[in-house]
C-alpha positions as CSV (number, residue, x, y, z in Angstrom):
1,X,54.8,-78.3,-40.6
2,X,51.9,-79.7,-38.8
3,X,50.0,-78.4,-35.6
4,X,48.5,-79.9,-32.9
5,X,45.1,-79.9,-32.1
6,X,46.1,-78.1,-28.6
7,X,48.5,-76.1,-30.6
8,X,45.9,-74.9,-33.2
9,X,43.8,-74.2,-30.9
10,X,46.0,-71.7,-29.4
11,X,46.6,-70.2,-33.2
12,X,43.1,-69.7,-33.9
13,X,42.4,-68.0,-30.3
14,X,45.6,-65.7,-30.9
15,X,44.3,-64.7,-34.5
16,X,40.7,-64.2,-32.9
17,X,42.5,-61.8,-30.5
18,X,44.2,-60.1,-32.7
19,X,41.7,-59.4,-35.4
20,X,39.6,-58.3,-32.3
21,X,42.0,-56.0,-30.9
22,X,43.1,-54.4,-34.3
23,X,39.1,-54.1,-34.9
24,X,38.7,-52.1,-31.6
25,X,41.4,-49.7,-32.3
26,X,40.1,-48.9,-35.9
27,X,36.4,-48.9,-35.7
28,X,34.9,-49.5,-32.5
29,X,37.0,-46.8,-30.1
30,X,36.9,-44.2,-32.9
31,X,33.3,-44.8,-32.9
32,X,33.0,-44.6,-29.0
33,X,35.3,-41.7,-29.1
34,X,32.5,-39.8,-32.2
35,X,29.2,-40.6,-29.7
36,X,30.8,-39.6,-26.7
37,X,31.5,-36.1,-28.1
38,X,28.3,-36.0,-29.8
39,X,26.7,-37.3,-26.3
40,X,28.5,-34.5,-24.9
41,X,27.5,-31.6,-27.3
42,X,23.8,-32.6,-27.1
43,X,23.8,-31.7,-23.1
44,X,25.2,-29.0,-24.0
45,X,22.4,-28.0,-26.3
46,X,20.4,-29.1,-23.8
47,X,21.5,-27.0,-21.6
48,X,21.2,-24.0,-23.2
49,X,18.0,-24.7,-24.4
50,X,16.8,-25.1,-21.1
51,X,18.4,-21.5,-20.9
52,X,16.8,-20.2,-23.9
53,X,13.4,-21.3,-22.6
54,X,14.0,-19.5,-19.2
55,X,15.0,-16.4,-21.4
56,X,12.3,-16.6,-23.4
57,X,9.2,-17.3,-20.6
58,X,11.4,-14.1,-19.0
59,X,10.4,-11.9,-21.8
60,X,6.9,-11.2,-21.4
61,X,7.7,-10.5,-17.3
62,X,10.5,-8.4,-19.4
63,X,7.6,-6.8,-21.6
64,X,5.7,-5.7,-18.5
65,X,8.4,-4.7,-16.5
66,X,9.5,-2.6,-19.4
67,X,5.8,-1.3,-19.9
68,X,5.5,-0.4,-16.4
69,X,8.8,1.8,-16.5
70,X,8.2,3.5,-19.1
71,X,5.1,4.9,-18.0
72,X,6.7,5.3,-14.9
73,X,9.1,8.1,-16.5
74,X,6.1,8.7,-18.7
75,X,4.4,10.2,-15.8
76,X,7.5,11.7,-14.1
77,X,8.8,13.8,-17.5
78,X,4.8,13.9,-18.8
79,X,3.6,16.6,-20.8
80,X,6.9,18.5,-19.5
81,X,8.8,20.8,-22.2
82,X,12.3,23.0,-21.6
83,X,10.1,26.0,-21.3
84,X,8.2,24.3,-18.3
85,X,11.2,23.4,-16.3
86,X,13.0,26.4,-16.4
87,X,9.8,28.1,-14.8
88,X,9.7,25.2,-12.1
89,X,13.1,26.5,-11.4
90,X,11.7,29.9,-11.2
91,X,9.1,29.0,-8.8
92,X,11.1,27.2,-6.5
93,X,13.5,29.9,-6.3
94,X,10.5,32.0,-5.5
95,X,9.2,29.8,-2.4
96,X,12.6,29.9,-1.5
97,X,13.1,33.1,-1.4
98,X,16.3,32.9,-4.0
99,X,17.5,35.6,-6.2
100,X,18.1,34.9,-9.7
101,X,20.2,36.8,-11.2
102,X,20.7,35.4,-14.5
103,X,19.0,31.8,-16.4
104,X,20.6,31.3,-19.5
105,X,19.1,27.7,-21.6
106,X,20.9,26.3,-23.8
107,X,20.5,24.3,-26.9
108,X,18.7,21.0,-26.9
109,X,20.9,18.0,-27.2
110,X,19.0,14.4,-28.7
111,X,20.5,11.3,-27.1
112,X,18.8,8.6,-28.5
113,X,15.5,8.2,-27.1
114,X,15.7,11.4,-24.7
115,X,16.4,14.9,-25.1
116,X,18.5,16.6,-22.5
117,X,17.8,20.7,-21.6
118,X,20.7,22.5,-19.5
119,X,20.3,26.0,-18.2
120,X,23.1,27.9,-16.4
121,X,21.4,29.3,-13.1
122,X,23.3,32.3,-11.6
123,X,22.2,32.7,-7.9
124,X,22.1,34.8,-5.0
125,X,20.9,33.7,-1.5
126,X,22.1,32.4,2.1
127,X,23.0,29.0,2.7
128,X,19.6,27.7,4.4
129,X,17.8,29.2,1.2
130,X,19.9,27.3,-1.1
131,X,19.4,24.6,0.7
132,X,15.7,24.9,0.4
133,X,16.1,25.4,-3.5
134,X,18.2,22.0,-4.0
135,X,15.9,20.0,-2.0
136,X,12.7,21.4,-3.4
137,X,14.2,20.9,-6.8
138,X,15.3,17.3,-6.4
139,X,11.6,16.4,-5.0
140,X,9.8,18.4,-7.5
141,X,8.9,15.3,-9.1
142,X,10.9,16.0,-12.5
143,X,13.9,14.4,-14.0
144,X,16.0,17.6,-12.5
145,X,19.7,16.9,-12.0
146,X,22.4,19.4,-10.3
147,X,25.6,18.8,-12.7
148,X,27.6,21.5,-11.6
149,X,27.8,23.7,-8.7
150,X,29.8,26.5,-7.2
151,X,29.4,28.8,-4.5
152,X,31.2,31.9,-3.6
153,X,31.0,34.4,-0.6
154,X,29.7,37.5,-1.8
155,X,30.5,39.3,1.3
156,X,33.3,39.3,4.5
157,X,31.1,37.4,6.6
158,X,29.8,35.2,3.9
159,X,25.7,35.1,4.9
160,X,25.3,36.0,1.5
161,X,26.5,33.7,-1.6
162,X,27.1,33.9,-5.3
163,X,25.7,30.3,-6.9
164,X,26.5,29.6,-10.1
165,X,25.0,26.0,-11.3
166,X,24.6,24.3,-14.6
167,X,21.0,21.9,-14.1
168,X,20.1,19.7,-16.4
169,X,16.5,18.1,-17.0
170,X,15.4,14.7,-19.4
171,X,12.5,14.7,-21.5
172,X,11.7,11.7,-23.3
173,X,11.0,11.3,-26.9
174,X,8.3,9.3,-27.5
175,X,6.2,9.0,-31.2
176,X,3.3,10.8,-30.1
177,X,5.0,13.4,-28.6
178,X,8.1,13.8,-30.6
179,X,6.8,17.0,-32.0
180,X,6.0,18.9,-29.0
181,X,9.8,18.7,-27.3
């Protein structure tokens, strides 16, 4: 069987295309498909990196920030100690004209990098004086917190009141102070 010129022509362009196609589909889009992912996974590096860089010029502002807190609560809990709180509580019950009638502390519990000190506080006062002793208490410039509180009428016409609270106060635990909480 012979060909034509016109007709091998045609033969050689089909086998050109065919070779070509079956070359694409095998190597070439495989290939395509490998650098588009790995195009794709390097922005996403990228990106995080340019996350990672933010994260890590935020760290010193962290540092400072961090710093600046803790001598912030530094200053608030300072040279405090359990004895010194309960006798805050004692003078502004005093200035407020409060009766205690009984301050029991309890047991110091660690948490971590702070030491919590509870005392139940049994009371007895009016209501504008126990106002005055909650306020005064809050604003006394200590890590003071009110977790519990009751009050009872300790008469008909309730201008007196029984208060029984359980406060709490934070000391911090530092190394060079470890020793004296």
């Amino acid at each position: 069987m012979t060909l034509l010129p016109r007709e091998k022509k045609i033969l050689y362009f089909c086998l050109i295309t065919a070779i070509g196609a079956i070359a694409y589909v095998s190597f070439i889009e495989p290939r395509l498909k490998v650098w588009q992912n790995l195009k794709i996974e390097v922005q996403t590096k990228e990106i995080e990196l340019k996350r990672d860089r933010q994260a890590v010029r935020q760290k010193d502002r962290l540092k400072e920030e961090l710093g600046l807190l803790k001598k912030e609560v530094g200053a608030v809990s300072g040279s405090w100690q359990p004895v010194t709180w309960l006798r805050e509580i004692e003078r502004v019950a005093r200035k407020t004209k409060i009766q205690i009638t009984s301050l029991e502390p309890q047991a110091l519990k660690e948490h971590g990098f702070y030491k919590k000190s509870q005392a139940y506080v049994n009371l007895k006062c009016s209501m504008d004086n126990l106002t005055d002793f909650l306020y005064r208490l809050r604003e006394s410039g200590q890590m003071v917190n009110i977790e519990r509180l009751q009050i009872f009428p300790l008469d008909a016409n309730a201008s007196s009141l029984k208060v029984e609270m359980l406060i709490s106060a934070i000391f911090l635990v530092d190394e060079g102070r470890e020793g004296s909480l």
